[in-house]
N, C-alpha and C positions, 0 to 999 in steps of 0.2 A: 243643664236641662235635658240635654238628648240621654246622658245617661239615665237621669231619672226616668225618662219616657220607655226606655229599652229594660230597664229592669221591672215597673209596672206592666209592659208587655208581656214581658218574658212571664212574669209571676202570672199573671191572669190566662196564660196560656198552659202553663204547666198542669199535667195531673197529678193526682196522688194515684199511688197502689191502685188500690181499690177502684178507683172510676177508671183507670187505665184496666183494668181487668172486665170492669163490667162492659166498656164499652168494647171489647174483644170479642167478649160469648154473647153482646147485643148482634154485633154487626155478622156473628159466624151465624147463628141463626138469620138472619134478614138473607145473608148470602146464600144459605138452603131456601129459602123462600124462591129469593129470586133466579135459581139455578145457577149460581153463578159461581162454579165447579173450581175454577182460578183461585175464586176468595174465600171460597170457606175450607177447600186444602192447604191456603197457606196459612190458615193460622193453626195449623196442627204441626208438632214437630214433625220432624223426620222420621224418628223412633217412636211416633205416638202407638198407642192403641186404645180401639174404638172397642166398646162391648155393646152390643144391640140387646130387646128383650127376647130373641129369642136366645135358645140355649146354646145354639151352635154358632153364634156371633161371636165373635172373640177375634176381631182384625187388629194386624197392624197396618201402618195407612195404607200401605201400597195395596193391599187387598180388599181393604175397604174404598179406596178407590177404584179398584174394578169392580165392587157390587153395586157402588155409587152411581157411578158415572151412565150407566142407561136411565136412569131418573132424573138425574140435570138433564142430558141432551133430548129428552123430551119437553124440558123448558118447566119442567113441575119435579122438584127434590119433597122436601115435607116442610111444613109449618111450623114453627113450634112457636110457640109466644110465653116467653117468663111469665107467670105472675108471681113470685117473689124468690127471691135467691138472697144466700148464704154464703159470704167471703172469709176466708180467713187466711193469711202469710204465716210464713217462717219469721224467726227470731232474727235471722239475719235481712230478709226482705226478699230474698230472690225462689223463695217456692208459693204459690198459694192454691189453695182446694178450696174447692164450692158445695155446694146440693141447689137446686133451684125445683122450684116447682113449675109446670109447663104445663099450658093448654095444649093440645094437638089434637089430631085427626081421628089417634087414639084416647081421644079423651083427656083427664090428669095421668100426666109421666112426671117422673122424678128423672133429674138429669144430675150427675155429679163428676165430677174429676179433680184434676191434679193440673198445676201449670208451672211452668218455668218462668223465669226470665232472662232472656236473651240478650246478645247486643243492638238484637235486632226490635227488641219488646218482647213482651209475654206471647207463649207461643202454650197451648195447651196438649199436655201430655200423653192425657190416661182422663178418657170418659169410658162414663158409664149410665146407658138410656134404660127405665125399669117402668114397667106398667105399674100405678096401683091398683090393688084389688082392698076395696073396702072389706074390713073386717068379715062383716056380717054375709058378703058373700063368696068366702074363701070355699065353705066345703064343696058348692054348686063350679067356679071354679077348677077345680082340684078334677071333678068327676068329669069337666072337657077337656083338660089338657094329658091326665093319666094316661090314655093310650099311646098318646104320640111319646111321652116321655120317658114313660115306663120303658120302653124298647130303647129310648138314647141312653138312661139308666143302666139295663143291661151290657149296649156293648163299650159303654165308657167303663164300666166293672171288668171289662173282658182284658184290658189294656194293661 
């Protein structure tokens, strides 16, 4: 009997893929909620990289750790709250990528990346945070962001 007991434990405690993964990028967002700098850096590998929407985001952690971290220790990082996301694995089990939709501050963001799995659990690799701009007000848009870009345009052309 006790085994039976410990194998119904085990089994009703066990995740699958998928809920192990959701409940990763649930809890990494709650952890930017609640500033809590500890827990939403460690679920990023070592070698991650973060891409923000602006154009000149493109960190790996340790550098988005230092743009970060005056935002946690003021006790307010960002908000972001899923409203639907998108899992998919590897053939084998041990890679999986997302897209998810998110409420924020900034309004709908599209959040996506790439994750590993570790010995330690799924640790996420390579995101990527992107405004949407509806269709219909792309050209409006385009006519406020052209100055600042145009000039990063030129001297990433220079390079």
């Amino acid at each position: 009997m006790k085994h039976l007991l410990l194998f119904f434990t085990t089994f009703t405690l066990a995740q699958t893929p998928k809920e192990a993964v959701n409940q990763l990028l649930d809890q990494w967002h709650k952890d930017a909620a609640a500033a809590n700098f500890n827990g939403y850096f460690a679920a990023m590998d070592d070698s991650s990289i973060f891409i923000g929407t602006d154009a000149t985001e493109n960190w790996n952690k340790q550098a988005f750790q230092a743009f970060a971290k005056p935002y946690f220790d003021r006790g307010k990082a960002w908000n972001f709250t899923p409203l639907e996301r998108n899992i998919y694995f590897s053939a084998d089990g041990t890679m999986a990528w997302f897209d998810e939709l998110l409420n924020t501050q900034m309004k709908l963001c599209r959040g996506s990346g790439v994750l590993h799995l570790t010995p330690k659990g799924w640790k996420i690799k390579h995101y990527v945070l992107s405004m949407t701009i509806p269709n219909d007000t792309t050209d409006a848009v385009i006519k406020i962001k052209a100055p600042i870009e145009d000039a990063l345009i030129t001297q990433l052309s220079k390079k």
